[in-house]
PyMOL Python script that loads the backbone (N, CA, C, O; Angstrom):
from pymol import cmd

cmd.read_pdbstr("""\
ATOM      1  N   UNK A   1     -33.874  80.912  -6.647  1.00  0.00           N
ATOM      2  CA  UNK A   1     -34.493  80.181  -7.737  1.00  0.00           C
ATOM      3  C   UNK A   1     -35.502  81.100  -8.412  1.00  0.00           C
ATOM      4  O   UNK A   1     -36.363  81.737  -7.806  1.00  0.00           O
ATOM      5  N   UNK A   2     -35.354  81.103  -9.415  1.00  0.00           N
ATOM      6  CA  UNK A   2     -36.962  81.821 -10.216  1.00  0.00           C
ATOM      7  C   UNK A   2     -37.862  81.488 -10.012  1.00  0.00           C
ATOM      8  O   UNK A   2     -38.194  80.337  -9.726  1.00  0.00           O
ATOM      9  N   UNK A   3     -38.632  82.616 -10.127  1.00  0.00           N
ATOM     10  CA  UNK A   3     -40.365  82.135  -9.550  1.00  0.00           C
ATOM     11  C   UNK A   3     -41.055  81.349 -10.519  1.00  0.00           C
ATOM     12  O   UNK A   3     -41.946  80.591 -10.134  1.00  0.00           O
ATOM     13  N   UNK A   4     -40.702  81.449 -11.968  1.00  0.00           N
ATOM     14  CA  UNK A   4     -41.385  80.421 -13.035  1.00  0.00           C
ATOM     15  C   UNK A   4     -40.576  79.510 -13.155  1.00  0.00           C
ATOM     16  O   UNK A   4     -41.190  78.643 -13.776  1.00  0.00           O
ATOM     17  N   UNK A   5     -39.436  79.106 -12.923  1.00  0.00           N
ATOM     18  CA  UNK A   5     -38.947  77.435 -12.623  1.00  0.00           C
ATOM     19  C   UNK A   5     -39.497  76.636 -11.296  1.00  0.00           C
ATOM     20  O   UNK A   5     -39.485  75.415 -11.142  1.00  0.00           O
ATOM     21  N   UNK A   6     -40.042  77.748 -10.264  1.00  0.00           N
ATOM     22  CA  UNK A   6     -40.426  77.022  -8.946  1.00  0.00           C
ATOM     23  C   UNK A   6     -41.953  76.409  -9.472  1.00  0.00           C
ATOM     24  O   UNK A   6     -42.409  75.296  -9.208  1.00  0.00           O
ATOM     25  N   UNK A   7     -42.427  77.206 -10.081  1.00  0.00           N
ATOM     26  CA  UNK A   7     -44.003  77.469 -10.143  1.00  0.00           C
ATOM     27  C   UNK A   7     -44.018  75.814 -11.134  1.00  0.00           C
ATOM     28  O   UNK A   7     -44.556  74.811 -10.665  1.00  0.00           O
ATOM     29  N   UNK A   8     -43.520  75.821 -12.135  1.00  0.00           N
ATOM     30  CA  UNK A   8     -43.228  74.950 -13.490  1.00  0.00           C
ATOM     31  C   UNK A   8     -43.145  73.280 -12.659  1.00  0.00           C
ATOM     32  O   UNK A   8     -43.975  72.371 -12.679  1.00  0.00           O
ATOM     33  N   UNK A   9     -41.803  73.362 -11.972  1.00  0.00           N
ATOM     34  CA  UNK A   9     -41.360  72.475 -11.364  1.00  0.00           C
ATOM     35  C   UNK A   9     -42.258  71.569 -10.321  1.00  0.00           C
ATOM     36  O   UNK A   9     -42.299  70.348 -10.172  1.00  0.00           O
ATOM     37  N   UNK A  10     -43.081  72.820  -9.546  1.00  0.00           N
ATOM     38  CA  UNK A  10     -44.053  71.869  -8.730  1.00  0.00           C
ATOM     39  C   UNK A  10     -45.125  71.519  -9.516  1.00  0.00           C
ATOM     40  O   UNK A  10     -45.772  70.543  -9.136  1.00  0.00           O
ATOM     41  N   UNK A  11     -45.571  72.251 -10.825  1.00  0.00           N
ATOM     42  CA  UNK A  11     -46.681  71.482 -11.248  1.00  0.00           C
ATOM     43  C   UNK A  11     -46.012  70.420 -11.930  1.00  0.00           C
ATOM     44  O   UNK A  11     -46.693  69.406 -11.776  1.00  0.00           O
ATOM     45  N   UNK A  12     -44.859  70.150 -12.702  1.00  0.00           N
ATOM     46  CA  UNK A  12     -44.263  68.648 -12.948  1.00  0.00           C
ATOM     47  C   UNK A  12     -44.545  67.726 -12.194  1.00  0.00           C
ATOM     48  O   UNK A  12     -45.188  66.733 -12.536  1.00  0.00           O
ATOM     49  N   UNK A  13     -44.061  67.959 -10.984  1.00  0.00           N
ATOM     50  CA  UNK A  13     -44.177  67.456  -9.841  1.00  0.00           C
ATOM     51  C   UNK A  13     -45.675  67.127  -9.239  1.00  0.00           C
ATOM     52  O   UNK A  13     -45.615  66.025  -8.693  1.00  0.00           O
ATOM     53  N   UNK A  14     -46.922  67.657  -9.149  1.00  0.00           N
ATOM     54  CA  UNK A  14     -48.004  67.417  -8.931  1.00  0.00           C
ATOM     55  C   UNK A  14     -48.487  66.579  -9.975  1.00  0.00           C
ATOM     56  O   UNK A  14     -49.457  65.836  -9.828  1.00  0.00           O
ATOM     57  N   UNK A  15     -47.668  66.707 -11.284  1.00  0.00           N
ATOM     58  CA  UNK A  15     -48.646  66.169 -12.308  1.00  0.00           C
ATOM     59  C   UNK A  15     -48.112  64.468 -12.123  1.00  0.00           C
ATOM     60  O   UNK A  15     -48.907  63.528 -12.128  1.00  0.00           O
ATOM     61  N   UNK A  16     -46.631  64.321 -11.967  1.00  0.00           N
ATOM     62  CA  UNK A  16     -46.359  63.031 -11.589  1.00  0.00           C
ATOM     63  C   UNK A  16     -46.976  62.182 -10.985  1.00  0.00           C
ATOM     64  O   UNK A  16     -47.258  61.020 -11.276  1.00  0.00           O
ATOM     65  N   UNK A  17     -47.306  63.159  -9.615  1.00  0.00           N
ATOM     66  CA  UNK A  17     -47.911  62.158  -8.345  1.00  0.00           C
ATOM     67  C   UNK A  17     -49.040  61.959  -9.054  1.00  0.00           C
ATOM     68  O   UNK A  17     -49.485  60.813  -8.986  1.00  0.00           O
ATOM     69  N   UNK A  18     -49.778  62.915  -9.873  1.00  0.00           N
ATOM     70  CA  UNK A  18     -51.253  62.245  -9.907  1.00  0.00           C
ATOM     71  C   UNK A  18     -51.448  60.985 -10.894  1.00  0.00           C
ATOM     72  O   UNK A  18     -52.485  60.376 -11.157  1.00  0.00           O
ATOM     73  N   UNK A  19     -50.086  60.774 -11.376  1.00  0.00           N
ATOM     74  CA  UNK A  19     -50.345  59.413 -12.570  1.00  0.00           C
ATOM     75  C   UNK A  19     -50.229  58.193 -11.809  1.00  0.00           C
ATOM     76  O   UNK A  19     -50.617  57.119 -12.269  1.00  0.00           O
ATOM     77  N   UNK A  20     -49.529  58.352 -10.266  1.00  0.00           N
ATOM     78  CA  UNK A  20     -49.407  56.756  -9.459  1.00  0.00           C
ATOM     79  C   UNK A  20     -51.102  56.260  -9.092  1.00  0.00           C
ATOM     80  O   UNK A  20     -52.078  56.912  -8.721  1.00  0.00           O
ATOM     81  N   UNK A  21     -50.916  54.925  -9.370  1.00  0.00           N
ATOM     82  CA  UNK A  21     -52.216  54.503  -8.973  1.00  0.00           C
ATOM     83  C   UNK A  21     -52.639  54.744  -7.801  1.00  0.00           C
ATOM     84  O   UNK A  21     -53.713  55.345  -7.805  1.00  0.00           O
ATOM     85  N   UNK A  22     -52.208  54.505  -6.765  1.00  0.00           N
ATOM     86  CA  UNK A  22     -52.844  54.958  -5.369  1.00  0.00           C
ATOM     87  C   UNK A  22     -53.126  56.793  -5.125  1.00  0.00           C
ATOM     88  O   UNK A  22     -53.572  57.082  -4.015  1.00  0.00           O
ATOM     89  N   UNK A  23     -52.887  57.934  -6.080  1.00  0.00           N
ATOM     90  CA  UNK A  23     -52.698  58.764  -5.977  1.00  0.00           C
ATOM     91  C   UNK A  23     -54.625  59.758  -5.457  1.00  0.00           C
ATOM     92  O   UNK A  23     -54.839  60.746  -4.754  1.00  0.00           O
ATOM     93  N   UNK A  24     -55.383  59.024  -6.079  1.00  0.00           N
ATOM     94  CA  UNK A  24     -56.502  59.529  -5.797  1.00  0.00           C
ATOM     95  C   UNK A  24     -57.073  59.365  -4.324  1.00  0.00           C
ATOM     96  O   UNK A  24     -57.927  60.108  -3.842  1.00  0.00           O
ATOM     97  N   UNK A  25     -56.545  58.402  -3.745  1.00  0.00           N
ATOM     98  CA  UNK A  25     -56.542  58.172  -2.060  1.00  0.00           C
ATOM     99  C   UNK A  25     -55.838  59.419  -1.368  1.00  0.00           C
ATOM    100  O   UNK A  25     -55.838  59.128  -0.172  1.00  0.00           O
ATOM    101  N   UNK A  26     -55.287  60.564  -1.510  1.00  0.00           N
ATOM    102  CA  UNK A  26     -54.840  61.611  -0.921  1.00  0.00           C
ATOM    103  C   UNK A  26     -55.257  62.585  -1.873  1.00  0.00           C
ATOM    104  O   UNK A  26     -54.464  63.525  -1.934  1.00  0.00           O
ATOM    105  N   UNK A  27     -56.077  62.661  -2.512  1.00  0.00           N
ATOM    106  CA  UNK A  27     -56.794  63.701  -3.518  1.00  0.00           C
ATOM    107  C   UNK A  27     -57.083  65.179  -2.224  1.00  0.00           C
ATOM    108  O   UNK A  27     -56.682  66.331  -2.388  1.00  0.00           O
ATOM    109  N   UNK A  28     -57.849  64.671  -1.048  1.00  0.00           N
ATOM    110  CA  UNK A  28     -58.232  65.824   0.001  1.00  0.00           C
ATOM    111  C   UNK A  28     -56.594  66.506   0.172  1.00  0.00           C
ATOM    112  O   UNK A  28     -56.478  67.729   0.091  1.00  0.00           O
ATOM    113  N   UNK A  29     -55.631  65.827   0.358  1.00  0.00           N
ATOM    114  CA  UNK A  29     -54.851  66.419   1.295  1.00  0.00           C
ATOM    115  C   UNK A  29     -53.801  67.324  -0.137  1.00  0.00           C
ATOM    116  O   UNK A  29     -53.103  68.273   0.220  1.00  0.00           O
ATOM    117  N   UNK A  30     -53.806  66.986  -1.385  1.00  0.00           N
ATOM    118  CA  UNK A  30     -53.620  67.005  -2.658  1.00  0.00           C
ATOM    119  C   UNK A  30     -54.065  68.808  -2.690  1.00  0.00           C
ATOM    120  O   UNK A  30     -53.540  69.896  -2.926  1.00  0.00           O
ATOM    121  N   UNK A  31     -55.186  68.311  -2.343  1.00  0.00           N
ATOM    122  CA  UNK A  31     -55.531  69.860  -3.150  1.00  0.00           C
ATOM    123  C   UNK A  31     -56.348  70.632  -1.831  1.00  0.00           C
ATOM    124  O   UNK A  31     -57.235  71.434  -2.124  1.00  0.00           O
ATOM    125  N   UNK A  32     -56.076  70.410  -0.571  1.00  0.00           N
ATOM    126  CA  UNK A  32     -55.662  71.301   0.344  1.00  0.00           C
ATOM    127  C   UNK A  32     -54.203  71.938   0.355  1.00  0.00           C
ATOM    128  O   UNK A  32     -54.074  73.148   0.544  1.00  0.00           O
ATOM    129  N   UNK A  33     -52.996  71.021   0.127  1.00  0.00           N
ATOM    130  CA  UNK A  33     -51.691  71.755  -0.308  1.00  0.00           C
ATOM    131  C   UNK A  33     -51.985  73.089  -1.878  1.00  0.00           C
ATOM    132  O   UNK A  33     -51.385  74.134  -2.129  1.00  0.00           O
ATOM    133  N   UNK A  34     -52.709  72.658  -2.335  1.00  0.00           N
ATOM    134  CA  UNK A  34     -52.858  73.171  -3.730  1.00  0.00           C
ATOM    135  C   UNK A  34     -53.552  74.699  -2.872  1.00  0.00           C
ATOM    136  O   UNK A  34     -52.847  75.684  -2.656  1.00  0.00           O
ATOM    137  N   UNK A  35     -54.940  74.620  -2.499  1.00  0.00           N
ATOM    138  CA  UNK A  35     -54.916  75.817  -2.336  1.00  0.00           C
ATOM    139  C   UNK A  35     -53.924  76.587  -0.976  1.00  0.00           C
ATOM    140  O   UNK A  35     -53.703  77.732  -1.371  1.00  0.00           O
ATOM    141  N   UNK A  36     -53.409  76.437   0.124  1.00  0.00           N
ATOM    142  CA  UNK A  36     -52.555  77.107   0.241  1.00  0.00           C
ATOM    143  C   UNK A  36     -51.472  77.880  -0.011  1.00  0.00           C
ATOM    144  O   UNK A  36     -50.987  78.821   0.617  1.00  0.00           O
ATOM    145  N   UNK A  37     -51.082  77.201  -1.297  1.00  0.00           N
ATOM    146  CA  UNK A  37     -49.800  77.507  -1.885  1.00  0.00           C
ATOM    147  C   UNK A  37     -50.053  79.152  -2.768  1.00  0.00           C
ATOM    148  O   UNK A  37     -49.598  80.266  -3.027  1.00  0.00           O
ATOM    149  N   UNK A  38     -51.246  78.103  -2.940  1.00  0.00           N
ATOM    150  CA  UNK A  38     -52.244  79.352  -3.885  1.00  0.00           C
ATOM    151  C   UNK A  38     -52.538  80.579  -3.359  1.00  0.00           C
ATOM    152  O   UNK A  38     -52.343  81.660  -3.913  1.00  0.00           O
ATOM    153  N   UNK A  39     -53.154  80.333  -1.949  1.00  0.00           N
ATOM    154  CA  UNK A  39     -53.057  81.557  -1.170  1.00  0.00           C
ATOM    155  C   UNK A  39     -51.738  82.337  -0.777  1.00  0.00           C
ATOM    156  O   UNK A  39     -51.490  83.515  -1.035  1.00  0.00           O
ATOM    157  N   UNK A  40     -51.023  81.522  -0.164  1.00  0.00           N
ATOM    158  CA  UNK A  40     -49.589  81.826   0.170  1.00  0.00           C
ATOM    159  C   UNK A  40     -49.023  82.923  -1.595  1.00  0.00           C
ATOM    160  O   UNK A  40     -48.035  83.649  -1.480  1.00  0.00           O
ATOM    161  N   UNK A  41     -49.350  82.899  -2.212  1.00  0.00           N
ATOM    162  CA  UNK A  41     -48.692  83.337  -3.636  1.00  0.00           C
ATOM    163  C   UNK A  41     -49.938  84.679  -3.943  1.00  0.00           C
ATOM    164  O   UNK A  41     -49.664  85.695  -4.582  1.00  0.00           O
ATOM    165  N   UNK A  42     -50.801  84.494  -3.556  1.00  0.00           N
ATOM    166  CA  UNK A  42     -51.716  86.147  -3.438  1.00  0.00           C
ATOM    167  C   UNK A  42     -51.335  87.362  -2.261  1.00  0.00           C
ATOM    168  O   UNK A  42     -51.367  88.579  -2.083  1.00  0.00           O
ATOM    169  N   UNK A  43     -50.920  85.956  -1.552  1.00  0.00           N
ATOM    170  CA  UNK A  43     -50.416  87.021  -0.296  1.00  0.00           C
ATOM    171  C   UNK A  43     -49.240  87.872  -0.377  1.00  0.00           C
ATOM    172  O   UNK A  43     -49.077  88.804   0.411  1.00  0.00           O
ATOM    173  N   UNK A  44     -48.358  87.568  -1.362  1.00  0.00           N
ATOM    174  CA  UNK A  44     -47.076  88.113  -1.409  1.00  0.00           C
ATOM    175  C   UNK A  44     -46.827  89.788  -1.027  1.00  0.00           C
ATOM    176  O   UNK A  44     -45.917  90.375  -0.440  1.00  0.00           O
ATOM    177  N   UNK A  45     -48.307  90.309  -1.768  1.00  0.00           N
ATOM    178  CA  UNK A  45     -47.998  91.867  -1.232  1.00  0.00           C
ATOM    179  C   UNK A  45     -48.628  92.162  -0.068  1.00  0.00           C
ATOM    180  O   UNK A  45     -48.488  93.352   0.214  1.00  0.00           O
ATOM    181  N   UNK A  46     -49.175  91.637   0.603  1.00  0.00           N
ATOM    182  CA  UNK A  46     -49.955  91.831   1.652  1.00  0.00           C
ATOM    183  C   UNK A  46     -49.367  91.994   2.680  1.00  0.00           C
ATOM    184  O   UNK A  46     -48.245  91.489   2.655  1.00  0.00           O
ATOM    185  N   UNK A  47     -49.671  92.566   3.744  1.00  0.00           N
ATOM    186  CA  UNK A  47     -49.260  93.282   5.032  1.00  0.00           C
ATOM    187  C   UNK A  47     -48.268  91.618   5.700  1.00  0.00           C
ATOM    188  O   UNK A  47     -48.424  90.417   5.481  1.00  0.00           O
ATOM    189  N   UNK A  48     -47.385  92.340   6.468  1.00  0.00           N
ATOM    190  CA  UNK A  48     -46.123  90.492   6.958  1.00  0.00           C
ATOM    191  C   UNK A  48     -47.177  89.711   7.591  1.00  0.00           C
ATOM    192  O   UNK A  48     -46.993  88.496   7.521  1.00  0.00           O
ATOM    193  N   UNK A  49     -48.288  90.111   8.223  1.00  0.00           N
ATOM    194  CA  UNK A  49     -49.311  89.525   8.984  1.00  0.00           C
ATOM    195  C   UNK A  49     -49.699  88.506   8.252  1.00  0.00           C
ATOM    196  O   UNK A  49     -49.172  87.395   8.189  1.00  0.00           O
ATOM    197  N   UNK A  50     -51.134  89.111   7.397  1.00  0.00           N
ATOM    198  CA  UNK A  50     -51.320  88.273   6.368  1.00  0.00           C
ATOM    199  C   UNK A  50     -50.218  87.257   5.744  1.00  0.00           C
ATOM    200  O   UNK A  50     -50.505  86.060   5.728  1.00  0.00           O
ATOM    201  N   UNK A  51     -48.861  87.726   5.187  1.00  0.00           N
ATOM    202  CA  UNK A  51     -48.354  86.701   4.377  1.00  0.00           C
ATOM    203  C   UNK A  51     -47.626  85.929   5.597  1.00  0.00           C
ATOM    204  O   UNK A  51     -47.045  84.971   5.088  1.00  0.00           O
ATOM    205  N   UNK A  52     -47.464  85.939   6.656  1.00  0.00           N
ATOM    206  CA  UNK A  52     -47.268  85.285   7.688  1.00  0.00           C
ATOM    207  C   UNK A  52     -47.881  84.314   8.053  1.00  0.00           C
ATOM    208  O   UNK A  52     -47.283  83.433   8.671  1.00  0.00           O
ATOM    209  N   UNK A  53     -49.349  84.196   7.749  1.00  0.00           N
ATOM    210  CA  UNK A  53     -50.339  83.316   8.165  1.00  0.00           C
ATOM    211  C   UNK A  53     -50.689  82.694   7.185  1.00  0.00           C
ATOM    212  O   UNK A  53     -51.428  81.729   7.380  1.00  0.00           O
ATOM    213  N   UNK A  54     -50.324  82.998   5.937  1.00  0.00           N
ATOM    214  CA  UNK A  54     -50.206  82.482   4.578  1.00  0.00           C
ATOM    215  C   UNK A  54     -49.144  81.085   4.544  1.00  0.00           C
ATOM    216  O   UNK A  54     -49.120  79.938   4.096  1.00  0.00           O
ATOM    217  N   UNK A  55     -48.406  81.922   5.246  1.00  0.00           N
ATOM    218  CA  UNK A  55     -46.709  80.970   5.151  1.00  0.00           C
ATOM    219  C   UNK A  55     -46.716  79.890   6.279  1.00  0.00           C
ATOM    220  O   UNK A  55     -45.782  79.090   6.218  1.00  0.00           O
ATOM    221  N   UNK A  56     -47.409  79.767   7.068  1.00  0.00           N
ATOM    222  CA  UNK A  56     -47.608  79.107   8.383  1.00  0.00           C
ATOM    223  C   UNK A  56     -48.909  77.992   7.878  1.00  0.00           C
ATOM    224  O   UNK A  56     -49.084  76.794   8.099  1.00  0.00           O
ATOM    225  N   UNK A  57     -49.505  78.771   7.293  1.00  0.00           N
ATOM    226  CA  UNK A  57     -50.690  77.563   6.741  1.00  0.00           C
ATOM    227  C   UNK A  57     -49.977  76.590   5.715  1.00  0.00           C
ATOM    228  O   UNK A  57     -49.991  75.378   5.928  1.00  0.00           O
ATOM    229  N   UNK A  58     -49.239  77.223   4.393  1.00  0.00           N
ATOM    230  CA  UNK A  58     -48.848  76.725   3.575  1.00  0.00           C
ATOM    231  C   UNK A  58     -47.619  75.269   4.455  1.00  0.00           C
ATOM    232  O   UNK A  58     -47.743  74.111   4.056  1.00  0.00           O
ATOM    233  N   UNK A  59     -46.935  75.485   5.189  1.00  0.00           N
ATOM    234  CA  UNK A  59     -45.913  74.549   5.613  1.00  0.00           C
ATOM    235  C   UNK A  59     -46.574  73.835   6.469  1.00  0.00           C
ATOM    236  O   UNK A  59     -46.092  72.730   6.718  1.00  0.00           O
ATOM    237  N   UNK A  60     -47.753  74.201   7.115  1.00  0.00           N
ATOM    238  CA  UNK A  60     -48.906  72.582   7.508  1.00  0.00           C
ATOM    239  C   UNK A  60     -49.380  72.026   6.493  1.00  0.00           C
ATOM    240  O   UNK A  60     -49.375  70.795   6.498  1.00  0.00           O
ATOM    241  N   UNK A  61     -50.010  72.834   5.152  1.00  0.00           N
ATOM    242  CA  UNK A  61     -50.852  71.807   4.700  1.00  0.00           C
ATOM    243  C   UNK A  61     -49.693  71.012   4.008  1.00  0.00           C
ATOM    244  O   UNK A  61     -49.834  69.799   4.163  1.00  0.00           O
ATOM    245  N   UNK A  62     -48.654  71.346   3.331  1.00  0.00           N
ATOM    246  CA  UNK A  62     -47.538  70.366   2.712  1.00  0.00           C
ATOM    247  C   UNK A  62     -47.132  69.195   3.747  1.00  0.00           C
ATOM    248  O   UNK A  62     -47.010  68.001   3.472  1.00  0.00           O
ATOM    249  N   UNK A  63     -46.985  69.703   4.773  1.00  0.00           N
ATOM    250  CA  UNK A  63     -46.179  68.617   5.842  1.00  0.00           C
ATOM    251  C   UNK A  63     -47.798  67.547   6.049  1.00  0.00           C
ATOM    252  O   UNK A  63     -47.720  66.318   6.049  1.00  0.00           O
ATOM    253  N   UNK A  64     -48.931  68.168   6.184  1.00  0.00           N
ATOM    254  CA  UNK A  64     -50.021  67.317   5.777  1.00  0.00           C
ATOM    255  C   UNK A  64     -49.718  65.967   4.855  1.00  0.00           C
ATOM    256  O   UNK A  64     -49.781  64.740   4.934  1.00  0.00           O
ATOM    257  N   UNK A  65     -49.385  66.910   4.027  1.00  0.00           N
ATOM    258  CA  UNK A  65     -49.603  66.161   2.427  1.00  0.00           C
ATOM    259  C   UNK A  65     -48.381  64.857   2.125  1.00  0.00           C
ATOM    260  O   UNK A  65     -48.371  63.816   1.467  1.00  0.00           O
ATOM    261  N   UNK A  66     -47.479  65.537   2.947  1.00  0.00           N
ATOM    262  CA  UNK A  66     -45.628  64.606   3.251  1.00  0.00           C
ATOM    263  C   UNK A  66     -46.411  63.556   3.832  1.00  0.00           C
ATOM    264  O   UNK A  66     -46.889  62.523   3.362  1.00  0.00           O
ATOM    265  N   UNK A  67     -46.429  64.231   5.303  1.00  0.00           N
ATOM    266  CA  UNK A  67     -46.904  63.041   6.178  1.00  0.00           C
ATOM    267  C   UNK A  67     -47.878  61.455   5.627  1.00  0.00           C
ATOM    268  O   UNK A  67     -47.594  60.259   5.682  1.00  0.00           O
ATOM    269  N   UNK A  68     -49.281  62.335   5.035  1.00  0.00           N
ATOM    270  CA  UNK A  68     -50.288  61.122   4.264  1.00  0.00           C
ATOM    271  C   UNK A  68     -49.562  60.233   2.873  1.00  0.00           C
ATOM    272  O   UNK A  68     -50.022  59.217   2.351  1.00  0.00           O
ATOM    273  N   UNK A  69     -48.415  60.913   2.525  1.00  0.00           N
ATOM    274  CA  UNK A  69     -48.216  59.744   1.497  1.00  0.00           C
ATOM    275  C   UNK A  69     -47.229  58.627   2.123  1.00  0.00           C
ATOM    276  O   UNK A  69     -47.211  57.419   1.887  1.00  0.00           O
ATOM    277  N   UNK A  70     -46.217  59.567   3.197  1.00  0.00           N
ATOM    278  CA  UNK A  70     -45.430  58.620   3.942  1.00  0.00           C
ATOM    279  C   UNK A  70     -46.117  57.579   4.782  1.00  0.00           C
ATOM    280  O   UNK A  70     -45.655  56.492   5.128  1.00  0.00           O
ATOM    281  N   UNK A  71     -47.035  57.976   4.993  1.00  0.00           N
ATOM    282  CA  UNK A  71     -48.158  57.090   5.834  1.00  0.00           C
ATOM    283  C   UNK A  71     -48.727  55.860   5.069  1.00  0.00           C
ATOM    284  O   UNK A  71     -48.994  54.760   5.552  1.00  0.00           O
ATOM    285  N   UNK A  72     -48.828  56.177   4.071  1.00  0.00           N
ATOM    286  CA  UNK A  72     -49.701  55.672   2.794  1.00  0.00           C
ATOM    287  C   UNK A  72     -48.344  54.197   1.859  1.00  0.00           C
ATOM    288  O   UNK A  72     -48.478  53.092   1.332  1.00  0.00           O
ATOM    289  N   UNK A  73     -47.158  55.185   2.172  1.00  0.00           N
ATOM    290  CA  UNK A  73     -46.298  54.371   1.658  1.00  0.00           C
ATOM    291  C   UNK A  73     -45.622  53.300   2.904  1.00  0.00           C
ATOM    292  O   UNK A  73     -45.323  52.160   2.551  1.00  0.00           O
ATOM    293  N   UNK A  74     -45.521  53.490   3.564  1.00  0.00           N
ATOM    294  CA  UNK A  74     -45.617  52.808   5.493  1.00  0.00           C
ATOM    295  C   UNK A  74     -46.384  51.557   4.607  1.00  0.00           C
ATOM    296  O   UNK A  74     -45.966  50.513   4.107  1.00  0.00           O
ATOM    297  N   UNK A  75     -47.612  52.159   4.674  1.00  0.00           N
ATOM    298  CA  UNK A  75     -48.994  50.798   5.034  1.00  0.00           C
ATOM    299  C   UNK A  75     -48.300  50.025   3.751  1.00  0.00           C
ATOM    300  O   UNK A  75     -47.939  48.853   3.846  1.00  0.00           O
ATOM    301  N   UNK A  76     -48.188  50.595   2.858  1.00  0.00           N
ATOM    302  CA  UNK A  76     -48.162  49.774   1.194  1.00  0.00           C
ATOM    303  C   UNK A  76     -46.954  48.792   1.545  1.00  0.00           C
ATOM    304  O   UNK A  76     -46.966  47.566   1.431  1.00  0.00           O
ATOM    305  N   UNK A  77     -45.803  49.677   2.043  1.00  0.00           N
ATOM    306  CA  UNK A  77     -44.140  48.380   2.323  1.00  0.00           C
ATOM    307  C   UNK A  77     -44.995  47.134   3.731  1.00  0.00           C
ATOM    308  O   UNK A  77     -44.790  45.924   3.626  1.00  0.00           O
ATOM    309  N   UNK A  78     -45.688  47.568   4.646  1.00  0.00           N
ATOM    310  CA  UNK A  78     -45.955  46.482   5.681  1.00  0.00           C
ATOM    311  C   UNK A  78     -46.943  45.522   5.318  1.00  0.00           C
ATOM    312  O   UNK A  78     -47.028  44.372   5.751  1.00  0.00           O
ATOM    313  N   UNK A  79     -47.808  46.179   4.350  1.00  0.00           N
ATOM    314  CA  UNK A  79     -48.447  44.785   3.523  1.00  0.00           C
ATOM    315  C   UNK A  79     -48.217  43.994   2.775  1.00  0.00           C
ATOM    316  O   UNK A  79     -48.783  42.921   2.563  1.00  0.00           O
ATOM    317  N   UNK A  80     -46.814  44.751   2.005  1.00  0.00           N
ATOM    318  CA  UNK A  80     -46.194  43.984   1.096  1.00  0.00           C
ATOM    319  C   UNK A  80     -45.286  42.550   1.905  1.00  0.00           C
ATOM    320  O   UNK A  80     -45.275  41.345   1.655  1.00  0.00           O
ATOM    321  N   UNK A  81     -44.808  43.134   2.625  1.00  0.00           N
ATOM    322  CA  UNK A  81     -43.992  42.300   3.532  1.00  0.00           C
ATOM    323  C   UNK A  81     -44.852  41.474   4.327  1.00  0.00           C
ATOM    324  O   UNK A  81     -44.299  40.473   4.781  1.00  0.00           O
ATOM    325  N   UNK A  82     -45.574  41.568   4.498  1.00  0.00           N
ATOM    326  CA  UNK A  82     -46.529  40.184   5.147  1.00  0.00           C
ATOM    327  C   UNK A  82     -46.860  39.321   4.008  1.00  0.00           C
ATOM    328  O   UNK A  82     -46.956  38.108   4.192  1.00  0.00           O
ATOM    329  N   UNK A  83     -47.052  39.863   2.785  1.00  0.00           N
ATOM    330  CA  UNK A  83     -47.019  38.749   1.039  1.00  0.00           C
ATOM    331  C   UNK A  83     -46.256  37.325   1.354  1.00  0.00           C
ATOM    332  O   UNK A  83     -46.114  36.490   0.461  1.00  0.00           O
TER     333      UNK A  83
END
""", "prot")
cmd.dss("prot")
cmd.show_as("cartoon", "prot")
cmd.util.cbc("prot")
cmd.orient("prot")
């Protein structure tokens, strides 16, 4: 994939999530993914070490970020269903 359709695509994508109403309730975990990615993308020339630990941070803080909305969307369907 190209690096400016990847780059493009996730900010589409970030900009989406931030228009859902519940979206400011994961703002921390939001823009902890944000700067990893960020780091992870400085690191590119850097020794495999560095971009290793770049790449290892970056796929926690996303799976972070998965996890809290799936969590978030959990609570929203089990409250709905008690309605």
């Amino acid at each position: 994939m190209d690096t400016s359709t990847y780059v493009v695509d996730r900010q589409k994508a970030l900009g989406r999530f931030r228009t859902l109403p519940w979206s400011w309730k994961l703002e921390a975990e939001r823009k902890a993914m944000g700067k990893s990615i960020e780091t992870l993308w400085r690191s590119w020339d850097a020794s495999d070490d560095e971009f290793q630990l770049a790449y290892d941070d970056a796929r926690s803080t996303v799976a972070g970020f998965t996890d809290a909305v799936g969590r978030h969307l959990l609570k929203s369907a089990m409250t709905c269903s008690r309605s």
